[in-house]
N, C-alpha and C positions, 0 to 999 in steps of 0.2 A: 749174248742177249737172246732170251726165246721171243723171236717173231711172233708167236701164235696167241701171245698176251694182248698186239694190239689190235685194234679194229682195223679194217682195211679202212681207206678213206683220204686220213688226215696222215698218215706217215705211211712211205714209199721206201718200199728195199729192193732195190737193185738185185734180180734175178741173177741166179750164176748159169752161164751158161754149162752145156754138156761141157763135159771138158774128151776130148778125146785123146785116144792113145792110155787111158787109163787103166787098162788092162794088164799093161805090161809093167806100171808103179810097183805091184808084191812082188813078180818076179826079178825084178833090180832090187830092190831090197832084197831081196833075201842071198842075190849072187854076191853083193857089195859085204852082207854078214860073214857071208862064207866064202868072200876070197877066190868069185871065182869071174872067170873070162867071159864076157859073154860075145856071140856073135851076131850083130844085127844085119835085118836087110832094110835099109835104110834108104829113102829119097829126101834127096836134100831139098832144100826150095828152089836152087839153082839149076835142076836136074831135070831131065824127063825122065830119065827111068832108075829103078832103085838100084842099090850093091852092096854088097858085103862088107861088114867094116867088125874086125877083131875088136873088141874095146875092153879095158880095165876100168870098173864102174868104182866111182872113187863118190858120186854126192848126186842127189835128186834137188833140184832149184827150182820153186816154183817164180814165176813173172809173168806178170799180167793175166792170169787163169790160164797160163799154159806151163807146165812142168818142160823140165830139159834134166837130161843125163850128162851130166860132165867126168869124165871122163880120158884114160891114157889112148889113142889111137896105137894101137900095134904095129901098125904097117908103116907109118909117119914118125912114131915115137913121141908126139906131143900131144898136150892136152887139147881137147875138143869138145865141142858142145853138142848136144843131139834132143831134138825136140820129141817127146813122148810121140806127138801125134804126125812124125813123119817116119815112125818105125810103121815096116808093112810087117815083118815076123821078129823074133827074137827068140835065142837059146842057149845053153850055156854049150862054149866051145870044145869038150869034152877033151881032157889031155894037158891043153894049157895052161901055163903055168903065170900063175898071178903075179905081178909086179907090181908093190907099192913104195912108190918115192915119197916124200918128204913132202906131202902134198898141204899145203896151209890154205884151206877154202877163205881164208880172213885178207890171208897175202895177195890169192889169185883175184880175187874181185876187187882189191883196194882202191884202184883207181879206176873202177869202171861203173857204166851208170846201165842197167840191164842185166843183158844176159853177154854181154861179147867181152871176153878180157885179153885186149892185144896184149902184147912182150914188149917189156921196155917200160923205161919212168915216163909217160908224157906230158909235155907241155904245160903251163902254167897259161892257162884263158883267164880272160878280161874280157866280162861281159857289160856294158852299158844297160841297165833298164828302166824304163821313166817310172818317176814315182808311183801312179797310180798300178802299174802289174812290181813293179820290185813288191810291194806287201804280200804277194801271193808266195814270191819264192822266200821272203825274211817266215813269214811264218810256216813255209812247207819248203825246204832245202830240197835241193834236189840230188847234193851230194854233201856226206859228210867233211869233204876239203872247201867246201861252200863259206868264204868270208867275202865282209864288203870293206872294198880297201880306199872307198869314196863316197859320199854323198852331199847333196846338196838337195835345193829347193825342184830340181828337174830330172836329177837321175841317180839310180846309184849304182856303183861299179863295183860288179861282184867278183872274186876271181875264184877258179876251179883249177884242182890239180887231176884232170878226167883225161881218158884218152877221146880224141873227138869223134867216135864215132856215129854210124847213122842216128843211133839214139839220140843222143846229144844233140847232135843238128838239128835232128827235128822239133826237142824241144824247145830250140832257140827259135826255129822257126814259128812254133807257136804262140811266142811273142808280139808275131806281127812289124808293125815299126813301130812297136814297141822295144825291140830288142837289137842292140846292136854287137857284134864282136868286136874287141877292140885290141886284143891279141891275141896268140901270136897274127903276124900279117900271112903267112901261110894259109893259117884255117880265114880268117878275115877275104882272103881272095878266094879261096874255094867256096864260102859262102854267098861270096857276091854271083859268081859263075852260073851256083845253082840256081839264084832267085832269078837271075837274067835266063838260065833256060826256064823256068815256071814261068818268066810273063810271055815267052813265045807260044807257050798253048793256051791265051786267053787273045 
């Protein structure tokens, strides 16, 4: 759609932010063309200060206007995710030798909702959401494992084959009480946990 056909006014487009770390988007491509190592200096979000990380750049994933590098970690041997905009330098590792496994970008994200793909088949969730927000997720899924395996006149019960990470959660959270979990009781208690620590800071 060219923007510039309409008047300003009466339709509103959502501005992209800067995206940062953009810098370093061609130079991963073009190492991931050519098979090669690259070595970042990297801060994690969990970090104060940055470190080296060997990595075999296998796919660029954009999500939510921020790109990530996925990625063979060297040093750990497994796959990893790395946010463009928490690389402080980047270069190729001169010497090292490229390794590409049998990497299925289709397989690694299958049950995951974002950008996190743990190991392992997870769970089967049963989520509860009252009629008037279940319309939002029947028309916009939020995962392609997304069925409703209930409905009635108050709620309907969707179930997800996702692993339940932070993402997840929080979109359940977004819900409100509108939204309940209803399995497995594992995630069902971890969820009650965290809303009982949220109403200790109000």
């Amino acid at each position: 759609m060219d923007q510039s056909k309409y008047k300003q006014g009466f339709i509103h487009f959502k501005g992209s932010p800067e995206i940062k770390g953009i810098q370093y988007f061609d130079p991963i491509v073009r190492a991931i063309e050519n098979r090669e190592v690259l070595r970042l200096y990297y801060l994690p979000f969990y970090e104060d200060k940055p470190y080296f990380n060997d990595v075999h750049p296998y796919l660029l994933k954009e999500h939510q206007s921020r790109w990530y590098l996925v990625g063979l970690n060297a040093f750990k041997g497994k796959i990893r995710t790395y946010a463009l905009d928490r690389i402080r330098d980047l270069q190729v590792a001169e010497g090292a030798e490229y390794s590409l496994p049998a990497f299925d970008t289709e397989a690694y994200f299958k049950y995951a909702i974002g950008i996190i793909a743990p190991e392992g088949l997870p769970p089967l969730i049963k989520l509860s959401v009252q009629l008037t927000q279940a319309q939002y997720l029947i028309t916009r899924p939020w995962h392609a494992s997304q069925n409703i395996v209930e409905e009635n006149e108050e709620e309907v019960v969707f179930s997800f084959r996702v692993h339940p990470t932070y993402e997840f959660r929080s979109l359940v959270l977004s819900l409100g009480k509108d939204g309940t979990i209803l399995e497995p009781a594992s995630l069902r208690k971890e969820m009650k946990q965290e809303l009982e620590q949220m109403l200790k800071q109000y």
